[in-house]
N, CA, C and O atoms as a GROMACS GRO file, in nm:
protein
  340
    1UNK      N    1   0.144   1.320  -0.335
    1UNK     CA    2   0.007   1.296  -0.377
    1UNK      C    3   0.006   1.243  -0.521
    1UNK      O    4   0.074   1.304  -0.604
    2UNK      N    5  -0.065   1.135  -0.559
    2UNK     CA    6  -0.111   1.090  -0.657
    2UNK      C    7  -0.189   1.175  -0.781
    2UNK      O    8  -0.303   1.222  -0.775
    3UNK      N    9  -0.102   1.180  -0.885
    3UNK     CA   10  -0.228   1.276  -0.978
    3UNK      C   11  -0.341   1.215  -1.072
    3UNK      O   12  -0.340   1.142  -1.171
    4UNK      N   13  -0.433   1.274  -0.998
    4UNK     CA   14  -0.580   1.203  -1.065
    4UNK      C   15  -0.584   1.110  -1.188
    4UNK      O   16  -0.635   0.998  -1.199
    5UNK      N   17  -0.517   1.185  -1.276
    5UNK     CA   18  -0.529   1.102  -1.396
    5UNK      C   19  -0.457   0.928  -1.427
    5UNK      O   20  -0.485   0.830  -1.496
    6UNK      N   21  -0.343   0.973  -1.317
    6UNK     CA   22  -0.277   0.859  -1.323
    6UNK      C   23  -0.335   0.763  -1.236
    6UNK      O   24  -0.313   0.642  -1.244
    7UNK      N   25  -0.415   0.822  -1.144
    7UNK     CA   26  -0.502   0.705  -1.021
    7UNK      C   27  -0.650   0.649  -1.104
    7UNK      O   28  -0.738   0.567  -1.076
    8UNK      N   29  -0.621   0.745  -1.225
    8UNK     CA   30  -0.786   0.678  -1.272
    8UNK      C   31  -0.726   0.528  -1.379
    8UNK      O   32  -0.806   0.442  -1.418
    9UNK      N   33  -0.621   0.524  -1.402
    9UNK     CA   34  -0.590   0.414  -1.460
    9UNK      C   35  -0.520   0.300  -1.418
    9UNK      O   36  -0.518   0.181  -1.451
   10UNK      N   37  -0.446   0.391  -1.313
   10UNK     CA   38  -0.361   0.242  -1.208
   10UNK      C   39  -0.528   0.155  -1.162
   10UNK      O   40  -0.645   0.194  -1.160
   11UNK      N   41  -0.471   0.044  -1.137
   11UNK     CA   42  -0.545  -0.105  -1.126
   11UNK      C   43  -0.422  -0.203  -1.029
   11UNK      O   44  -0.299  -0.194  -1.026
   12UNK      N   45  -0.532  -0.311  -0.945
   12UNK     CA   46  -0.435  -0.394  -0.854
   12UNK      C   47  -0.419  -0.506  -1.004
   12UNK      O   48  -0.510  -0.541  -1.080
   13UNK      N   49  -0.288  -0.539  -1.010
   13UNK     CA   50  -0.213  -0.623  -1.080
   13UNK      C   51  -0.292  -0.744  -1.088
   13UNK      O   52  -0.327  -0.783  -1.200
   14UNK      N   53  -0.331  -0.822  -0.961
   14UNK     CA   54  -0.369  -0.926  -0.977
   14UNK      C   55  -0.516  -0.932  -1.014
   14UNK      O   56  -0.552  -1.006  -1.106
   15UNK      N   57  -0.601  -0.862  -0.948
   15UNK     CA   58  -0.709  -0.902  -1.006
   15UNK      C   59  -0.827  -0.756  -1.056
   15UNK      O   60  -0.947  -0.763  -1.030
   16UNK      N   61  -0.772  -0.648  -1.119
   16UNK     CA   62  -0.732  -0.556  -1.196
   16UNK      C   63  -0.869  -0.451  -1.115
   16UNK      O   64  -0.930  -0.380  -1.195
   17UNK      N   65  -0.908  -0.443  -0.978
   17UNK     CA   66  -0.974  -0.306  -0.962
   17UNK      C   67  -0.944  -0.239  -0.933
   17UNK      O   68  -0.823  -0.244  -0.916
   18UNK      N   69  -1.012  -0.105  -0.895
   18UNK     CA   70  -0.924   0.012  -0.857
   18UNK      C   71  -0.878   0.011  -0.728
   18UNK      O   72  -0.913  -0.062  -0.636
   19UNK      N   73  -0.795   0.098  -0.730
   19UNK     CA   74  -0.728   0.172  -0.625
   19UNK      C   75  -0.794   0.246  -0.553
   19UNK      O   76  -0.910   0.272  -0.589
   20UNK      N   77  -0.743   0.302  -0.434
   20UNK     CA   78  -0.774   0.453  -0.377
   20UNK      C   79  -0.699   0.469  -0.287
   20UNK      O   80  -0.664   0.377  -0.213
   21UNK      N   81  -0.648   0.627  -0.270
   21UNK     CA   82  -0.519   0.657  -0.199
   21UNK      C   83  -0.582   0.621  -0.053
   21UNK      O   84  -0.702   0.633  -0.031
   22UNK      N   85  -0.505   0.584   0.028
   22UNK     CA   86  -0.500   0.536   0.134
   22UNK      C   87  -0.552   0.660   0.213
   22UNK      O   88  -0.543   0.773   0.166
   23UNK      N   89  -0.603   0.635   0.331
   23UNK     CA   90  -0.632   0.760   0.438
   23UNK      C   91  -0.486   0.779   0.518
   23UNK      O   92  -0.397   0.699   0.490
   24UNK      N   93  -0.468   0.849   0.585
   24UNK     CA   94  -0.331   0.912   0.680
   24UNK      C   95  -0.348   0.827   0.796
   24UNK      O   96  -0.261   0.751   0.837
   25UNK      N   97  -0.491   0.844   0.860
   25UNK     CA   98  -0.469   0.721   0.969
   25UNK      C   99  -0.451   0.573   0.952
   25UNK      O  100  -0.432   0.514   1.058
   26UNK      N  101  -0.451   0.485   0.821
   26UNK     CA  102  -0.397   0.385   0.782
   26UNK      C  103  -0.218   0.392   0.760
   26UNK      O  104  -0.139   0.309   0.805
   27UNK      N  105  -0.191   0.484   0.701
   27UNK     CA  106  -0.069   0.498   0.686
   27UNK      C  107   0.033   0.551   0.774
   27UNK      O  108   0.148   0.571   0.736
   28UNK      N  109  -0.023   0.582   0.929
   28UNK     CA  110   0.055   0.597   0.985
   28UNK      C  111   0.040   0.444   1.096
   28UNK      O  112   0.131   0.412   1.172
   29UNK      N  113  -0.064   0.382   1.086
   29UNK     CA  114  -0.064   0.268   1.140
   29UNK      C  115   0.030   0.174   1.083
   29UNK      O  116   0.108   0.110   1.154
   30UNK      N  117   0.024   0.163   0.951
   30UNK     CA  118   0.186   0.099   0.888
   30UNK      C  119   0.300   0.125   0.918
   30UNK      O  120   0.378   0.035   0.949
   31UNK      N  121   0.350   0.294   0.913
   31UNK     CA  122   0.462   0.355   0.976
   31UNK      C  123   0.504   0.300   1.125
   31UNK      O  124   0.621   0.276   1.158
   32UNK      N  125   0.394   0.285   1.206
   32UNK     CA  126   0.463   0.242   1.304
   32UNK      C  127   0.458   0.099   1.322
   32UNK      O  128   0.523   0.059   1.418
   33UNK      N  129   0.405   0.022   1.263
   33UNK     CA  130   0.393  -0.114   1.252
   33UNK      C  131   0.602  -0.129   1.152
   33UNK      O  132   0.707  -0.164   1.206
   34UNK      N  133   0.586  -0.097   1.044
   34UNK     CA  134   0.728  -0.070   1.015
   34UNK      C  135   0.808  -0.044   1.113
   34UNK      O  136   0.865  -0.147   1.148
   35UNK      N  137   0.845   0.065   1.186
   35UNK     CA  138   0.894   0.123   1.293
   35UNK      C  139   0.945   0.008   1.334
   35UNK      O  140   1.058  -0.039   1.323
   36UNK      N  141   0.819  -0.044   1.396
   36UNK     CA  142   0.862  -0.154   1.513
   36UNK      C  143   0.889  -0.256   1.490
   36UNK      O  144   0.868  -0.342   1.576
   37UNK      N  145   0.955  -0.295   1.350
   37UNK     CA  146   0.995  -0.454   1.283
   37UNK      C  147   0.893  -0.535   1.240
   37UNK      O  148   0.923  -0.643   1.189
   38UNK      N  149   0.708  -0.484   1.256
   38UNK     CA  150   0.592  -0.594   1.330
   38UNK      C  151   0.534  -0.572   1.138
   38UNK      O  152   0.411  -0.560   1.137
   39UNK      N  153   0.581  -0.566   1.029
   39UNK     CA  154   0.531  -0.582   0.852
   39UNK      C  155   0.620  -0.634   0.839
   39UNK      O  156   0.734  -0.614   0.880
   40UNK      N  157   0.534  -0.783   0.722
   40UNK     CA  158   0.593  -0.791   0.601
   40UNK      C  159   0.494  -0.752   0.493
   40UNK      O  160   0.378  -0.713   0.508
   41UNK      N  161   0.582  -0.775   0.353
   41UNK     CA  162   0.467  -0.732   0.285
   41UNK      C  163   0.446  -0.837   0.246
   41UNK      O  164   0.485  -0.931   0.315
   42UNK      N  165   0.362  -0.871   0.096
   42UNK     CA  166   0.224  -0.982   0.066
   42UNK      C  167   0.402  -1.108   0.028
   42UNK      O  168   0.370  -1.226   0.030
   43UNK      N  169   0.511  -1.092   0.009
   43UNK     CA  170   0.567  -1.207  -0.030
   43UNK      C  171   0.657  -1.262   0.088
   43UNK      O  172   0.719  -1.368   0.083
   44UNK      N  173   0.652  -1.140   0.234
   44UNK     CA  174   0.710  -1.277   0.290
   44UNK      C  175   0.823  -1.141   0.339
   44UNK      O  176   0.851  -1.170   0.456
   45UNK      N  177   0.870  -1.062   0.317
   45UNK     CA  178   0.941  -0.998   0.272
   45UNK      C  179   0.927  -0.851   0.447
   45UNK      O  180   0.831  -0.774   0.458
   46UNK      N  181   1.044  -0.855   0.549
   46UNK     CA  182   0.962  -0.756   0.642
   46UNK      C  183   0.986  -0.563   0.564
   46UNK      O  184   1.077  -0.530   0.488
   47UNK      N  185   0.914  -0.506   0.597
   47UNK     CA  186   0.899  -0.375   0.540
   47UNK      C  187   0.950  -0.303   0.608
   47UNK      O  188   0.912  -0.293   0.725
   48UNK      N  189   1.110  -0.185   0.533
   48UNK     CA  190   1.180  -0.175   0.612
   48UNK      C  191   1.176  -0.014   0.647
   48UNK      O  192   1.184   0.037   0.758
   49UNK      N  193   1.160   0.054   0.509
   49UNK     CA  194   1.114   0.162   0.458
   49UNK      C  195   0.997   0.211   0.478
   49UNK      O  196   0.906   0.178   0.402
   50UNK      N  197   0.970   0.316   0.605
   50UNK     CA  198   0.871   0.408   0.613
   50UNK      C  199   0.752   0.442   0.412
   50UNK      O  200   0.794   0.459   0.298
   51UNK      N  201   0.655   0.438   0.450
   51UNK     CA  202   0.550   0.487   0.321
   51UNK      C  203   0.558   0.642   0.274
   51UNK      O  204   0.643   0.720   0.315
   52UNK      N  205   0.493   0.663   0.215
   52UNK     CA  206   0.473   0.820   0.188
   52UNK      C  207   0.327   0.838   0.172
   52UNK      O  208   0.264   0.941   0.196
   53UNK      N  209   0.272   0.704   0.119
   53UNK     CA  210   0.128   0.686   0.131
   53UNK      C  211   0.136   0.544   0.042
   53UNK      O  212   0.236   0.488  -0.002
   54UNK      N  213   0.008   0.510   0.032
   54UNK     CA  214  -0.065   0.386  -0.024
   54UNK      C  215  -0.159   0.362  -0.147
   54UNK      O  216  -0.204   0.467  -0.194
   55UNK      N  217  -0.199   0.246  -0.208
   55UNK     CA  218  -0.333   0.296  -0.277
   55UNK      C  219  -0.387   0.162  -0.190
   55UNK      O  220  -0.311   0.076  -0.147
   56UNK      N  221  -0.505   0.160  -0.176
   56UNK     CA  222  -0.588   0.066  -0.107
   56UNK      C  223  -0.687   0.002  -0.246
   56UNK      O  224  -0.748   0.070  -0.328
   57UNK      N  225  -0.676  -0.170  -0.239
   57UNK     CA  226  -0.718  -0.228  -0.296
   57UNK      C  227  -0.878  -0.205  -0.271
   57UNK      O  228  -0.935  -0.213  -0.163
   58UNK      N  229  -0.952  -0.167  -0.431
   58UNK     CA  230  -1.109  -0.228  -0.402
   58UNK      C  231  -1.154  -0.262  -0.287
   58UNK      O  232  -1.222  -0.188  -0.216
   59UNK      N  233  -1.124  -0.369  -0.261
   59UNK     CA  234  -1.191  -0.448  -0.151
   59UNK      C  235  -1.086  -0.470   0.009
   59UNK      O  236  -1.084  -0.563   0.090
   60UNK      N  237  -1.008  -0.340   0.004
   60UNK     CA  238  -0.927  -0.322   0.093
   60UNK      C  239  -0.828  -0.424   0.170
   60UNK      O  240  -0.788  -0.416   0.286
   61UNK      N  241  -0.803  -0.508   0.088
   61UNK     CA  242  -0.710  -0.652   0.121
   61UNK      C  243  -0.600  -0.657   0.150
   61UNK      O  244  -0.542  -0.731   0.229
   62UNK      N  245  -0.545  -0.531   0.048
   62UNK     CA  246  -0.391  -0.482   0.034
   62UNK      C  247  -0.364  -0.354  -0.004
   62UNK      O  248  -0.443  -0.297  -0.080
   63UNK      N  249  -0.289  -0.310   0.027
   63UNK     CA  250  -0.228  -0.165  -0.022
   63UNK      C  251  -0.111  -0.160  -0.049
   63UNK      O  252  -0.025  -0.199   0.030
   64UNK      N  253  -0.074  -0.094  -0.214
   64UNK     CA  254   0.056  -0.061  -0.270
   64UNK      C  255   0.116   0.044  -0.228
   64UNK      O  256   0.072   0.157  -0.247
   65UNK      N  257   0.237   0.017  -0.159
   65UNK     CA  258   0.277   0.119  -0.097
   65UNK      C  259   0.318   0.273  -0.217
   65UNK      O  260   0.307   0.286  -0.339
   66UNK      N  261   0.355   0.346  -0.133
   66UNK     CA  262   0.448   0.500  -0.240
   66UNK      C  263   0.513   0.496  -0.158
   66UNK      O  264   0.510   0.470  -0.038
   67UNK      N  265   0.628   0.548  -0.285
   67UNK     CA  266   0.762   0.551  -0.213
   67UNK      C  267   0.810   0.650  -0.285
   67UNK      O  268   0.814   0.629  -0.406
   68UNK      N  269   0.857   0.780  -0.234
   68UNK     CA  270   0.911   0.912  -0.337
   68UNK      C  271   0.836   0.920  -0.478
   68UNK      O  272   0.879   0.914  -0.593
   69UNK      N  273   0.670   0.942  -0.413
   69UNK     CA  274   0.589   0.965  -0.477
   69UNK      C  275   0.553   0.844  -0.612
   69UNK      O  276   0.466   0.862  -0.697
   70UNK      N  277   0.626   0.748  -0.606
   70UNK     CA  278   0.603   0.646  -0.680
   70UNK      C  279   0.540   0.512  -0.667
   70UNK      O  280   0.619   0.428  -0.623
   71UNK      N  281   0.397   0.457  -0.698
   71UNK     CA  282   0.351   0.381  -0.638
   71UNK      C  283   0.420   0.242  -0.706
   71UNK      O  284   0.454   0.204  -0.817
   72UNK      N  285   0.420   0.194  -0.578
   72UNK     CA  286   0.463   0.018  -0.639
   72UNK      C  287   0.368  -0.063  -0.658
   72UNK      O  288   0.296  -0.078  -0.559
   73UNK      N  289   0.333  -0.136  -0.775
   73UNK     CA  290   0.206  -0.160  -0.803
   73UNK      C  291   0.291  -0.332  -0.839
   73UNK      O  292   0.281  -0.385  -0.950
   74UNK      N  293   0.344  -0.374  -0.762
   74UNK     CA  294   0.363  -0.550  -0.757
   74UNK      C  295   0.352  -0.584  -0.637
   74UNK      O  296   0.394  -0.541  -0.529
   75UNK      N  297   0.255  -0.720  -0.690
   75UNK     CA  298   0.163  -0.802  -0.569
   75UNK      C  299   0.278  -0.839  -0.462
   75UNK      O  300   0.256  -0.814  -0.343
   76UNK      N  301   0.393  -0.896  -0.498
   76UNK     CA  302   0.482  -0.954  -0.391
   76UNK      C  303   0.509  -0.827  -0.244
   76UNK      O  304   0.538  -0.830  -0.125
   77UNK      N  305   0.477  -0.724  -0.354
   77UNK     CA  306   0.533  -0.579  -0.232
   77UNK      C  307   0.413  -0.518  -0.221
   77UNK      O  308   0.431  -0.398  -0.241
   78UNK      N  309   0.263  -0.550  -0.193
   78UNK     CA  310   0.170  -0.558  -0.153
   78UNK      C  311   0.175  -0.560   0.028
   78UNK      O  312   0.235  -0.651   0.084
   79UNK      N  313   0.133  -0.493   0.075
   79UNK     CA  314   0.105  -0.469   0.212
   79UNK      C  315  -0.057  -0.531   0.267
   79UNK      O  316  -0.152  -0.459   0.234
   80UNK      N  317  -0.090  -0.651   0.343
   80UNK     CA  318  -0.149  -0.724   0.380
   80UNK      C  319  -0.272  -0.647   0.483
   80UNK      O  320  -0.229  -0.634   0.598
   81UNK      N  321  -0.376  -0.607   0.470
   81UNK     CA  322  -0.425  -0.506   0.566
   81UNK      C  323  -0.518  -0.592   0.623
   81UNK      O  324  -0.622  -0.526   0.632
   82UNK      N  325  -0.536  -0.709   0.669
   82UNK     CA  326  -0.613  -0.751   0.746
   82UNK      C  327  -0.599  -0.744   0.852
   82UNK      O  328  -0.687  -0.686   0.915
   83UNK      N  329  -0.489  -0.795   0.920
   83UNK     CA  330  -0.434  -0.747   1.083
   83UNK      C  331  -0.421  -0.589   1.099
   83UNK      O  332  -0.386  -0.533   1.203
   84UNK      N  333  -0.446  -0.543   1.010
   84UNK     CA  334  -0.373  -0.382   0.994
   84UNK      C  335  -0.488  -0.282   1.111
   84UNK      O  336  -0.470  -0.209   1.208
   85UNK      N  337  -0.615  -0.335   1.027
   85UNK     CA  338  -0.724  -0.218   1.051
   85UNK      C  339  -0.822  -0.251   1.155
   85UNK      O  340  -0.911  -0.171   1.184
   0.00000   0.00000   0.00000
C-alpha cells in the first residue's frame, strides 16, 4: 500500500495530475492479461512481471504499475487502460 503522503505528491510525469491507487478488480484484470502474454506497456514493451498494484491516471488512460511496493512513475512503463476496462 501506498503511504498517503507520498500519493499526495506523486503526479503522472507527462502531463502532471494526480494519481489514485488502482482498485483490486483492475489489477487483477492486468494480472491475468500479464499471465496470458496479452500487455504491453505504453512503450511497446510486453509486461512480464505480475503488479502489486497501480496508480491510475486522472483521467484513467494509464496506470503506473508497483512493484515491491515501489511505484514506477515513467511514461514508457505506463500500462495502457483503454482495452483494459
Amino acid at each position: 500500500m501506498i503511504d498517503r503522503e507520498l500519493l499526495d505528491i506523486l503526479a503522472c510525469p507527462e502531463n502532471k495530475s494526480p494519481v489514485r491507487p488502482a482498485g483490486r478488480e483492475l489489477i487483477d484484470k492486468v494480472n491475468d492479461l500479464i499471465e496470458n502474454g496479452e500487455l504491453c506497456n505504453r512503450g511497446g514493451t510486453p509486461v512480464e512481471k505480475p503488479v502489486d498494484g497501480g496508480l491510475v491516471r486522472e483521467d484513467g488512460a494509464y496506470m503506473y504499475p508497483i512493484e515491491d511496493n515501489i511505484p514506477i512513475m515513467l511514461m514508457e512503463e505506463a500500462i495502457p487502460l483503454a482495452k483494459i476496462r
